[in-house]
Backbone bond lengths (Angstrom), bond angles and torsions (degrees), N, CA, C in turn:
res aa  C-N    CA-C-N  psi(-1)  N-CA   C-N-CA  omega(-1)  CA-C   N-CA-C  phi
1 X - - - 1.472 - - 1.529 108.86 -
2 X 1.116 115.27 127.98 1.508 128.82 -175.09 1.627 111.32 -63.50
3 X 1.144 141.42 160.34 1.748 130.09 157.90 1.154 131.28 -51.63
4 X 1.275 123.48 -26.45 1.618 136.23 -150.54 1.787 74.99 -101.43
5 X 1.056 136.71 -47.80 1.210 146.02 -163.94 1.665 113.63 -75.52
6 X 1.079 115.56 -71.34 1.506 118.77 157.54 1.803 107.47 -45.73
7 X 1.207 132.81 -41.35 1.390 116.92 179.76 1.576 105.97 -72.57
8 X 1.125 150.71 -53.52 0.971 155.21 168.37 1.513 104.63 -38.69
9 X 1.550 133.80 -55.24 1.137 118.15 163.28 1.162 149.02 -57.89
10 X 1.397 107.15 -4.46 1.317 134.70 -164.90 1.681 114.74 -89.72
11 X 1.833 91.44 -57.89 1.439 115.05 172.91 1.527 99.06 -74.22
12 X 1.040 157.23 -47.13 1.245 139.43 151.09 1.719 126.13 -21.34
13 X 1.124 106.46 -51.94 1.459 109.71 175.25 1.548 106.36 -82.62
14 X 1.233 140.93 7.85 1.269 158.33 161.66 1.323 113.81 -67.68
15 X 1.725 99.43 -72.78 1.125 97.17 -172.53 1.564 117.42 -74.82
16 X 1.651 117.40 -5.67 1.554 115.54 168.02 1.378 94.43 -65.62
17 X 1.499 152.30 -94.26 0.929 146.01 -88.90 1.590 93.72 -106.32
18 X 1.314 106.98 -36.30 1.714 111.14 177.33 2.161 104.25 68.67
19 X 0.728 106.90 43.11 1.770 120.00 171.06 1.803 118.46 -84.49
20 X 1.234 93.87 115.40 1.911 94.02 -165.82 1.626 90.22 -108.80
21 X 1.301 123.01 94.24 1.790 107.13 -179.43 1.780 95.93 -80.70
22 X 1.317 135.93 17.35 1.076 120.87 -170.35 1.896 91.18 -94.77
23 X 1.517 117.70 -1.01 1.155 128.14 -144.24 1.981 84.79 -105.43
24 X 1.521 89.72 -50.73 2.063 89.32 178.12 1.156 92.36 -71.51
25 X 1.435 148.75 -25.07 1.830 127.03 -164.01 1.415 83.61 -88.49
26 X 1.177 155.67 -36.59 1.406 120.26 -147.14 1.499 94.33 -113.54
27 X 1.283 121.49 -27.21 1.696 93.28 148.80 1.499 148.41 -56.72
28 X 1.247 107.37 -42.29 1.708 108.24 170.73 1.657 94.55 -59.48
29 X 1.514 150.11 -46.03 1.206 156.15 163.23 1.747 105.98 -27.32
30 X 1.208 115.81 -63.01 1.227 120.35 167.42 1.854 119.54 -59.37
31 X 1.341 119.66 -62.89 1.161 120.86 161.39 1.515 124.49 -20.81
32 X 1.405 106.24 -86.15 1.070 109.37 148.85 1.722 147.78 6.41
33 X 1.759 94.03 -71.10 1.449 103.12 170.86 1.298 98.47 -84.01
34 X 1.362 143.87 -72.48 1.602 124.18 172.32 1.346 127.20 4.91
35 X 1.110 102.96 -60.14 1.763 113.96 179.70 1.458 102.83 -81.61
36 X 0.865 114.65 -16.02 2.270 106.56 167.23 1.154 89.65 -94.83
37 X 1.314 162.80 -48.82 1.271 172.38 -165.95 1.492 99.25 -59.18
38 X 1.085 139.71 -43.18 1.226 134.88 170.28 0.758 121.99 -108.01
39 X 1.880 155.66 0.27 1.289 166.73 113.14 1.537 122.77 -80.35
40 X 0.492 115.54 -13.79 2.053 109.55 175.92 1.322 99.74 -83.21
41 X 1.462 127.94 126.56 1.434 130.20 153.17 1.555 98.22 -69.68
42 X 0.946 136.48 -34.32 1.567 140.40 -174.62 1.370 106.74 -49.66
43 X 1.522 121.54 -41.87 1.448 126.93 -157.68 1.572 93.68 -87.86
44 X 1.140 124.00 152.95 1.791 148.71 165.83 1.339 107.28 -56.60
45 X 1.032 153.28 71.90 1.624 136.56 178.89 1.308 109.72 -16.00
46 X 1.682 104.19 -74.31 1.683 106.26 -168.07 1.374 127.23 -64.83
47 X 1.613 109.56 -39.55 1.207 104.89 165.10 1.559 119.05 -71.99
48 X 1.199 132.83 -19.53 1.478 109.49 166.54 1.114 121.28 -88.45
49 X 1.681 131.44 8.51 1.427 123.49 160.54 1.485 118.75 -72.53
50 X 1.349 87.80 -35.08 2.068 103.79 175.97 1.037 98.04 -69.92
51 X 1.648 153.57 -40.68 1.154 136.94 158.92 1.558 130.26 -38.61
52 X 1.523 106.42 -57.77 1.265 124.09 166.73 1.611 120.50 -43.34
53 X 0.837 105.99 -37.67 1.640 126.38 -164.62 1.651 93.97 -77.74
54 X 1.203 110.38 -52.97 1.247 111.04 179.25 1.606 124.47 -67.65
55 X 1.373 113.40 -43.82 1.506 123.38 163.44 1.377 108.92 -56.15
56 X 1.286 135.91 -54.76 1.561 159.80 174.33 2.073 80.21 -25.15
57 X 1.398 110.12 -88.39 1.312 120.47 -176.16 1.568 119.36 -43.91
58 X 1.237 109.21 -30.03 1.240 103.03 177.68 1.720 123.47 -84.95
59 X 0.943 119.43 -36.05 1.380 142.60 167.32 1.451 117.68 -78.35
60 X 1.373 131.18 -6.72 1.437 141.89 155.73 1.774 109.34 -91.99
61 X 1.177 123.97 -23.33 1.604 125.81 172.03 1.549 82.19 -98.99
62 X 0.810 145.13 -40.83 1.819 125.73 179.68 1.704 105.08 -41.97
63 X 1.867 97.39 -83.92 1.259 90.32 171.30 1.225 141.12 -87.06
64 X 1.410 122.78 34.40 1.359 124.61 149.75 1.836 113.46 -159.15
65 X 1.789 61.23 85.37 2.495 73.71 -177.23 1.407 107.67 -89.61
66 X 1.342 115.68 28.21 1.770 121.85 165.65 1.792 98.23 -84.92
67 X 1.328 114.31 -25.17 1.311 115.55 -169.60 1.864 110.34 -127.88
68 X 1.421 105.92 45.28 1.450 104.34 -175.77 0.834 137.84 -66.69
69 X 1.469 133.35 73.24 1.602 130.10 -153.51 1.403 107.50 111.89
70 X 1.162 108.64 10.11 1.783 96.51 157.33 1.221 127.18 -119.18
71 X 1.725 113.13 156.92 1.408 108.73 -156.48 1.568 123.11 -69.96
72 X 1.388 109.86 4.02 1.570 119.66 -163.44 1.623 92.54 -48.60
73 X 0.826 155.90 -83.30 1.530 171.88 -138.42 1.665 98.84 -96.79
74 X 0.811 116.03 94.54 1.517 111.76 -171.48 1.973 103.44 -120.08
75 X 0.858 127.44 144.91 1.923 146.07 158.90 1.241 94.18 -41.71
76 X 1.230 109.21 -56.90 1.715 102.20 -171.29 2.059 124.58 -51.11
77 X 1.813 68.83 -30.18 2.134 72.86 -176.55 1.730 113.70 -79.01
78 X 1.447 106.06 -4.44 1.758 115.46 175.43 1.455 87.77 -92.17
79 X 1.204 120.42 -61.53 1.802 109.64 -157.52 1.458 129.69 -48.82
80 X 1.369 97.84 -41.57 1.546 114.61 174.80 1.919 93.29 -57.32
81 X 0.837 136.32 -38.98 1.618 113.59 -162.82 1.313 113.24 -90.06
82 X 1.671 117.81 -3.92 0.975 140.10 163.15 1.535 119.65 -6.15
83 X 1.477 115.42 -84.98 1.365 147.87 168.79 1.721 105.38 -32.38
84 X 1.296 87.35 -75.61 1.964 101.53 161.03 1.671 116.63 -32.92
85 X 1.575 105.30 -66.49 1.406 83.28 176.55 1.512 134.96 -84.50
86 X 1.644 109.37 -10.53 1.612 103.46 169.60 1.628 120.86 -54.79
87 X 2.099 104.93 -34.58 1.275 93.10 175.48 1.429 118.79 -72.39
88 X 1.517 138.04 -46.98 1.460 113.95 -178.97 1.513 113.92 -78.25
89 X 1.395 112.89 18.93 1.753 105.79 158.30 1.636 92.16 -77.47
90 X 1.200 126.15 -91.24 1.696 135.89 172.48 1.545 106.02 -2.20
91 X 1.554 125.29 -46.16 1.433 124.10 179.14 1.577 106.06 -71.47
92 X 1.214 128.47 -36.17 1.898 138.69 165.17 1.308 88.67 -29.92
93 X 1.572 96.78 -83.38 1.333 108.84 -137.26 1.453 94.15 -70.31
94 X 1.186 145.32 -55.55 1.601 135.54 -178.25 1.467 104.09 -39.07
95 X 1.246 118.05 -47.52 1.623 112.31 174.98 1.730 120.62 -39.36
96 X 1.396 92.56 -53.16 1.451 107.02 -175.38 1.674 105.59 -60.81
97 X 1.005 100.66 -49.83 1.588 108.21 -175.93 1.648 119.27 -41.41
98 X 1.508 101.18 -53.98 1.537 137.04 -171.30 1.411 93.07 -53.07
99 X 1.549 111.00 -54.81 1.879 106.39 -143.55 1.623 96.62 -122.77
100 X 1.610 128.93 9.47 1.346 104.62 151.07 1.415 100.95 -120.86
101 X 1.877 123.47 122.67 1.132 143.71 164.95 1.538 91.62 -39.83
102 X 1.215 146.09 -44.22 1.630 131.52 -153.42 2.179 95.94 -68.88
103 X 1.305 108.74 -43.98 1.137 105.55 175.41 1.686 127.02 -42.90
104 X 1.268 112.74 135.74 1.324 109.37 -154.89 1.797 76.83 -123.54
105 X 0.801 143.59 -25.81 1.547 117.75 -155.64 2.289 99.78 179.94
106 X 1.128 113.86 145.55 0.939 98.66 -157.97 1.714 106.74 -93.38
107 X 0.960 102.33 -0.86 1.901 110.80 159.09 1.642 99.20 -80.56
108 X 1.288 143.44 -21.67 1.112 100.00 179.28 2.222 97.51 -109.33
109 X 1.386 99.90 36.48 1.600 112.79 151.68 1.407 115.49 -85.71
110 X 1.351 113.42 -46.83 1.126 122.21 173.38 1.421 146.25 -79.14
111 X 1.485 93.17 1.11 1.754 112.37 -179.01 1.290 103.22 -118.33
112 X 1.548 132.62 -33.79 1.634 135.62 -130.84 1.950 96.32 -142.34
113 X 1.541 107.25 -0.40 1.436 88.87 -177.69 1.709 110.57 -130.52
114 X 1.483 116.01 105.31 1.016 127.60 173.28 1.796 131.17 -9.36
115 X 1.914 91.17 -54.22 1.165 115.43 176.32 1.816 106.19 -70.37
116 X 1.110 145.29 -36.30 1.132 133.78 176.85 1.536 127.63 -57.57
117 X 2.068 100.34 -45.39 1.636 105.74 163.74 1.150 120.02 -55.28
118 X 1.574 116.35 -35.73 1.664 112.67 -176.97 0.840 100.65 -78.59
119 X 1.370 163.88 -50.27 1.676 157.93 164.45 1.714 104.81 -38.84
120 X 1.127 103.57 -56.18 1.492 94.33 -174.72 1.771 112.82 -57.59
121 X 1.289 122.39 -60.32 1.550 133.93 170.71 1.322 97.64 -47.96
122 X 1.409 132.46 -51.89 1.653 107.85 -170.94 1.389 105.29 -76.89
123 X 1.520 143.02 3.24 1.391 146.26 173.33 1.307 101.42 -71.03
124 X 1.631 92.43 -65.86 1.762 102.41 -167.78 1.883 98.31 -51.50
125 X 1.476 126.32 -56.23 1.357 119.91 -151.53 1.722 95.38 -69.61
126 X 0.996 112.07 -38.01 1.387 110.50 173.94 1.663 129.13 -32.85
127 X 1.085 110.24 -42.22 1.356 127.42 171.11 1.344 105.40 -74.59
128 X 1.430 125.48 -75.94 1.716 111.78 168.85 1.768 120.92 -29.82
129 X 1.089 94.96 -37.00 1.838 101.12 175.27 1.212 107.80 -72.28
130 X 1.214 135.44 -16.61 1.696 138.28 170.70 1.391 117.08 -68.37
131 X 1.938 88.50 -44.35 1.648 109.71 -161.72 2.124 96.29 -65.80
132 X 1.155 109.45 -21.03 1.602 124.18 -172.34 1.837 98.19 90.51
133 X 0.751 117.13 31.03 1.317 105.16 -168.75 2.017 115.11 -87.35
134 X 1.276 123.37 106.08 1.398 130.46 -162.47 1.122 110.94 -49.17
135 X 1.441 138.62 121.73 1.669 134.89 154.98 0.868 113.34 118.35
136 X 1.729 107.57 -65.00 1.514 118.26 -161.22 1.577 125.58 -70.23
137 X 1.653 128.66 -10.31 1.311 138.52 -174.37 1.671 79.68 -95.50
138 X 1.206 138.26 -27.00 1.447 120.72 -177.98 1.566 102.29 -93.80
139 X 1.357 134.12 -33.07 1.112 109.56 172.22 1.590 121.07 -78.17
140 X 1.169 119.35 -20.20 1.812 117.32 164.98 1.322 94.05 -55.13
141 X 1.323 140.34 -86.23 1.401 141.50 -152.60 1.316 93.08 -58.34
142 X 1.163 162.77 -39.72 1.147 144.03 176.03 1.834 128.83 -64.65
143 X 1.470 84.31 -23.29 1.531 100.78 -177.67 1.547 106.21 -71.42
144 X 1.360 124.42 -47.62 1.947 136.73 130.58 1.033 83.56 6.91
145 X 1.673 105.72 -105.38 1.346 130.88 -157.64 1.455 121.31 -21.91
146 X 1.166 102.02 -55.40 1.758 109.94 -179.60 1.558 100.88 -90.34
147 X 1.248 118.75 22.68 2.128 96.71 162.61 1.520 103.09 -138.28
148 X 1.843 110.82 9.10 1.738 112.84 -162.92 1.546 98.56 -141.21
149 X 1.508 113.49 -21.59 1.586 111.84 -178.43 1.654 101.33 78.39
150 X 1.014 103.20 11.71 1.735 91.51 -172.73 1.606 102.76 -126.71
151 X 1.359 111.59 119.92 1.521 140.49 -174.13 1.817 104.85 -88.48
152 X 1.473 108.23 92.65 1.707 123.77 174.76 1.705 97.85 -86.52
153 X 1.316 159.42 139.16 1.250 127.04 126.86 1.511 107.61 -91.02
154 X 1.342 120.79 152.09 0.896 139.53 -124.44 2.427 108.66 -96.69
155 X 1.687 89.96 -22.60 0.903 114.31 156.70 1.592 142.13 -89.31
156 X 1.611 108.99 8.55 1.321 132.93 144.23 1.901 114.00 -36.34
157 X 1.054 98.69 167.08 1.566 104.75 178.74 1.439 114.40 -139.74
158 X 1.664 136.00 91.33 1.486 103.78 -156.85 1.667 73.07 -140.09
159 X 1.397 91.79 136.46 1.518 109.76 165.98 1.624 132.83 -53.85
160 X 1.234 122.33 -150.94 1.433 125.04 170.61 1.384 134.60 -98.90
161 X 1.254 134.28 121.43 1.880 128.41 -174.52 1.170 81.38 109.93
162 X 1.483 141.19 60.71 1.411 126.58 177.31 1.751 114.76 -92.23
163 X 1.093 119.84 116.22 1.596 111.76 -177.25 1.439 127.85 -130.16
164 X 1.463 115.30 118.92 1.312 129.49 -163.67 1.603 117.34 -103.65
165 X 1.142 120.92 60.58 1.743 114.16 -167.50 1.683 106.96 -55.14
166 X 1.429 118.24 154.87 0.729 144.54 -167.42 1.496 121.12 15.77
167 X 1.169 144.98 -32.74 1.659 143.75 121.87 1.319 118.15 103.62
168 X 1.018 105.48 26.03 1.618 114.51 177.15 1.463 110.34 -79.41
169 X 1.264 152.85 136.21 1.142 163.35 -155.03 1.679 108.70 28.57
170 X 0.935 111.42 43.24 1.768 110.86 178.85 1.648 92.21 -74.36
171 X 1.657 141.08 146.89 1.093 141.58 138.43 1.482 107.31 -121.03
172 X 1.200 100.10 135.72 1.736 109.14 179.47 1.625 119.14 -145.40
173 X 1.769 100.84 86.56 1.497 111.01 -159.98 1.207 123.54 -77.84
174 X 1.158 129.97 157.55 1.656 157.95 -134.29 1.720 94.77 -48.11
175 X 1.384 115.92 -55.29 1.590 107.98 -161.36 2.025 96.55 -95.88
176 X 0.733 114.67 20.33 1.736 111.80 167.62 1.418 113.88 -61.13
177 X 1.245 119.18 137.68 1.661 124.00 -179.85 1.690 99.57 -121.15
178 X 1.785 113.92 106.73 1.347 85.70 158.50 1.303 119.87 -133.01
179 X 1.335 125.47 145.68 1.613 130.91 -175.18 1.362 124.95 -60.99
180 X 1.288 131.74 162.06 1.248 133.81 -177.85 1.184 116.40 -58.75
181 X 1.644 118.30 150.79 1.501 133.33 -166.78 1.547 105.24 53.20
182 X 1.172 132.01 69.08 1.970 115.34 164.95 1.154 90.65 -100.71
183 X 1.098 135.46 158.30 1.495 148.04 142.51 1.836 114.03 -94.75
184 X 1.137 137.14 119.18 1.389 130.34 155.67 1.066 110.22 -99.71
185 X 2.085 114.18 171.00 1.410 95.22 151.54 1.799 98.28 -134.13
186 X 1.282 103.66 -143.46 1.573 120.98 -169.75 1.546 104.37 -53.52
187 X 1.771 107.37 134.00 1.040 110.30 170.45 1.681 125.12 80.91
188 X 1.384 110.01 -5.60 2.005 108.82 169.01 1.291 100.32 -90.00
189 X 1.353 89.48 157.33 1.485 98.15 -157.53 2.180 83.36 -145.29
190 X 1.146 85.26 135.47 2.061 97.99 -177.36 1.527 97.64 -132.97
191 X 1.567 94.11 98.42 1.448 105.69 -179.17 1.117 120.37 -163.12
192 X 1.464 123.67 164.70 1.563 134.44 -161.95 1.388 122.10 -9.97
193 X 0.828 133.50 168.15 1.591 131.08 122.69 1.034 127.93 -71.22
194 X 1.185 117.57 -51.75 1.556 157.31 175.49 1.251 132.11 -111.04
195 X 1.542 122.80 94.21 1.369 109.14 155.43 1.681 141.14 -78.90
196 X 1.227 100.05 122.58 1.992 95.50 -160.34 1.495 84.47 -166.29
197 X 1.596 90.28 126.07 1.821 110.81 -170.06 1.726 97.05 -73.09
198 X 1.211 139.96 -9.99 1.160 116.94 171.26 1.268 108.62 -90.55
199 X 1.491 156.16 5.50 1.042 168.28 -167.28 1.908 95.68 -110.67
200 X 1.142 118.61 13.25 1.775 136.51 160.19 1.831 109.46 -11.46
201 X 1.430 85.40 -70.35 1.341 118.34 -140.10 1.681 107.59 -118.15
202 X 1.320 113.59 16.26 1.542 128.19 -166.08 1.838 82.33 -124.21
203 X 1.493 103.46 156.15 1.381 127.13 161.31 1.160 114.02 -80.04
204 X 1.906 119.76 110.28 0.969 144.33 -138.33 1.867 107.91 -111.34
205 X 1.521 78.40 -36.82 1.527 94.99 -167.10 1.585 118.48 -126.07
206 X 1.511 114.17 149.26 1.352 124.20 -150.69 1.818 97.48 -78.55
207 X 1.323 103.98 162.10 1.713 134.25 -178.41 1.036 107.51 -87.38
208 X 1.669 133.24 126.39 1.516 136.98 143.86 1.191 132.86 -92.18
209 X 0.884 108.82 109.79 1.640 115.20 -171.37 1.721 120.55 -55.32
210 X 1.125 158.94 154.85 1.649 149.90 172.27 1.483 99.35 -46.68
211 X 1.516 106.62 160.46 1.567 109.20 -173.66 1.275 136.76 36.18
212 X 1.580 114.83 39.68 1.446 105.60 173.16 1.271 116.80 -104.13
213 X 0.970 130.04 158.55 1.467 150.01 -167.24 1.713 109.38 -110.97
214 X 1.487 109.02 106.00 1.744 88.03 175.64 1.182 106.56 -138.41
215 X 1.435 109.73 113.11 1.597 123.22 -166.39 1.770 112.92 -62.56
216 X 1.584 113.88 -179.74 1.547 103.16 -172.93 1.512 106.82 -67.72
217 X 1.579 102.71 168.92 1.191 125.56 151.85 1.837 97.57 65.50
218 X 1.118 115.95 12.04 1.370 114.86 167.74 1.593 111.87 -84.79
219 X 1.617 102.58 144.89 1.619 110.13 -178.00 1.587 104.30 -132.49
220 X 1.379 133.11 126.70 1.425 168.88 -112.20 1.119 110.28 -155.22
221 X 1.097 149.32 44.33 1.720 155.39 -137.21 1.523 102.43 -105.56
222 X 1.498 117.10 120.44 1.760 114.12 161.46 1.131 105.96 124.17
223 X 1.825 115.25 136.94 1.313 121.42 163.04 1.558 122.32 -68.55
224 X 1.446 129.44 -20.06 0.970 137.20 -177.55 1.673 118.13 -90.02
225 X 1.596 108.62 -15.76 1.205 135.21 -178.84 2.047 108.70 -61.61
226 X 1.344 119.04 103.45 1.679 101.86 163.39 1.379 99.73 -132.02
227 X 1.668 113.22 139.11 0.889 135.59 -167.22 1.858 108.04 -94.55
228 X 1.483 131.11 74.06 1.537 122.64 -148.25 1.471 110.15 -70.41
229 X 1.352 114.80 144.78 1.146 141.62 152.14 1.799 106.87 23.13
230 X 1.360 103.09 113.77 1.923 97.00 141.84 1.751 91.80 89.40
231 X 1.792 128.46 8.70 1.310 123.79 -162.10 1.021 94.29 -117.23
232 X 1.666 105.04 163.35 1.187 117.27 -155.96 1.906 101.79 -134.58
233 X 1.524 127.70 109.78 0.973 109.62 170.88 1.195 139.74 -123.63
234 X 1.418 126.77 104.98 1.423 130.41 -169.72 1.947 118.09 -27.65
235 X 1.201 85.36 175.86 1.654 111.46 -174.88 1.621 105.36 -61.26
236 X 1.005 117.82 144.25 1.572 129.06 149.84 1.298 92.02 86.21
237 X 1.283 148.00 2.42 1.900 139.03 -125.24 1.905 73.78 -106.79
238 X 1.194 90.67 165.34 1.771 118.50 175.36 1.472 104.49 -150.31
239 X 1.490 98.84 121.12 1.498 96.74 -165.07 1.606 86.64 -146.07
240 X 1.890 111.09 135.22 1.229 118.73 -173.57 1.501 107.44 -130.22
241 X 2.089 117.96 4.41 0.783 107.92 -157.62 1.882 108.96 -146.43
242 X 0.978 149.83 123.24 1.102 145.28 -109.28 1.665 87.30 -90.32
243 X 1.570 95.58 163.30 1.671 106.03 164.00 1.359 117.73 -167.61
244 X 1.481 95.74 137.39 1.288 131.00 -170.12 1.674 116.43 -33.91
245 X 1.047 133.45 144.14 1.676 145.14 -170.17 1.751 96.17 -46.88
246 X 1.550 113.54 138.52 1.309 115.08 172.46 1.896 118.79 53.72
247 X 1.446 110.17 40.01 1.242 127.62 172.95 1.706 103.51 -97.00
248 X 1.952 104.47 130.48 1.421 95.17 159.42 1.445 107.94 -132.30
249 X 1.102 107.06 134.02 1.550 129.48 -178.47 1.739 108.72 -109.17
250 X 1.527 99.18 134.52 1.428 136.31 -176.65 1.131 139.32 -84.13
251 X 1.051 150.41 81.79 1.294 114.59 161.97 1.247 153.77 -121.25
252 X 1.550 128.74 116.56 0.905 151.89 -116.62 1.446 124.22 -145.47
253 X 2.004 102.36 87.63 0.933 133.54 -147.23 1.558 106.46 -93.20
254 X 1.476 153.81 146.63 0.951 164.55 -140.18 1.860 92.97 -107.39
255 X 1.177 111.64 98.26 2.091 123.78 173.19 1.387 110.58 -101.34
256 X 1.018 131.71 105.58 1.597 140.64 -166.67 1.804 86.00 -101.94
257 X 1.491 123.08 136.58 1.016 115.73 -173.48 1.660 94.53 -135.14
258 X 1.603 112.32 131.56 1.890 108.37 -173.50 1.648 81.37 -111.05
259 X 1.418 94.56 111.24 1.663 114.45 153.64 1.743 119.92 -40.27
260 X 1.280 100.61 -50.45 1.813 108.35 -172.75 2.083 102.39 -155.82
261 X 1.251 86.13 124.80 0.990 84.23 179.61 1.554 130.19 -98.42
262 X 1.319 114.51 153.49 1.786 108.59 -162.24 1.560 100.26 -70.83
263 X 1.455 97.40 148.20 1.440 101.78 -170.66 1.459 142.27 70.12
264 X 1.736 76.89 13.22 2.440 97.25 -177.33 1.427 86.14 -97.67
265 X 1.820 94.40 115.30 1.725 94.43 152.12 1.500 116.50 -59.77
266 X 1.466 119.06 155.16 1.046 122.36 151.68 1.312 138.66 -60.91
């Protein structure tokens, strides 16, 4: 294939797919400063809101240049919630503080714990996901995703005292509801039963009740699924089916253990 030929094919498949990655770089860019913007003494307050403000605009006519320059989507409708969300960030991180003994001080919650950035970014995108705004509440939470291992979508619903220990493969999809104070840790995952694109617009994903506890590597599957109040659920568990307030579930796998084995020198 000649150049003139391959470029033409190229920009053809361009203009099908319509993909602006200048649109994911200058959001995680924005993200980013947000979260120094509200925790870094290092960062400028004023000058990084005027930054923000400006990225804010640029990355809202990115992803939605049907409306380039109009006020529908405005800075102003994030700023005002501002106040709102620094306090239930502060309720996160005190959570975290409270209930893992390894925590020594609550600056190093906020510098040193995986689970706090992903709470914080799925706060902030959360609000853009209110505002209706296309892409960008999924590319912040994704930007998480790729520096914390931990999968927020952004249309989740999770109350206040939110706590994620150590947070490596956590996924917690779009229609999940969870109540105040849960603690998880590494590896649960609260998701479908079913994936099937007409199931869009249906509750996909399972309910947490206040105070639950859900140890690693546990999976929580179903919109119809609520896990009630005050329960506690062990490691490895697979659960597709709701349970009652102050339920703890097990699981409790068969470990055959050989003391000495035949033919081990001493």
């Amino acid at each position: 294939m000649d150049q003139s030929t391959l470029v033409q094919a190229i920009n053809k498949q361009k203009q099908e797919i319509k993909v602006s990655i200048a649109l994911k770089r200058e959001s995680q860019r924005f993200t980013q400063l947000l979260f120094n913007t509200l925790f870094d003494q290092g960062t400028d307050t004023e000058k990084a809101l005027l930054e923000l403000e400006n990225l804010f605009l640029i990355i809202r006519d990115l992803a939605c240049p049907e409306i380039k320059g109009a006020p529908c989507k405005r800075w102003e409708d994030f700023t005002q919630v501002i106040p709102e969300l620094f306090c239930s960030l502060k309720k996160d991180a005190t959570a975290i503080y409270n209930n893992d003994p390894a925590a020594q001080s609550l600056e190093e919650v906020y510098l040193a714990y995986p689970g706090f950035f992903a709470i914080a970014i799925y706060r902030m995108a959360r609000e853009f996901f209110k505002l209706g705004l296309p892409l960008i509440p999924r590319l912040m939470t994704e930007y998480a995703h790729q520096l914390t291992g931990i999968d927020i979508h952004p249309g989740a619903q999770i109350g206040n005292s939110f706590f994620i220990d150590h947070g490596t493969g956590v996924v917690i999809g779009e229609t999940t509801e969870i109540h105040d104070n849960v603690k998880i840790y590494q590896g649960v995952t609260l998701g479908a039963l079913k994936v099937e694109k007409q199931l869009k617009n249906k509750k996909r994903h399972p309910t947490i009740g206040q105070n639950v506890v859900i140890y690693a590597n546990a999976s929580i599957l179903g919109g119809n699924t609520i896990i009630g109040e005050n329960s506690i659920i062990g490691g490895n568990t697979w659960l597709t089916k709701s349970l009652p307030r102050k339920s703890m579930v097990l699981h409790t796998p068969e470990v055959q253990i050989i003391t000495k084995l035949k033919n081990h020198e001493e």
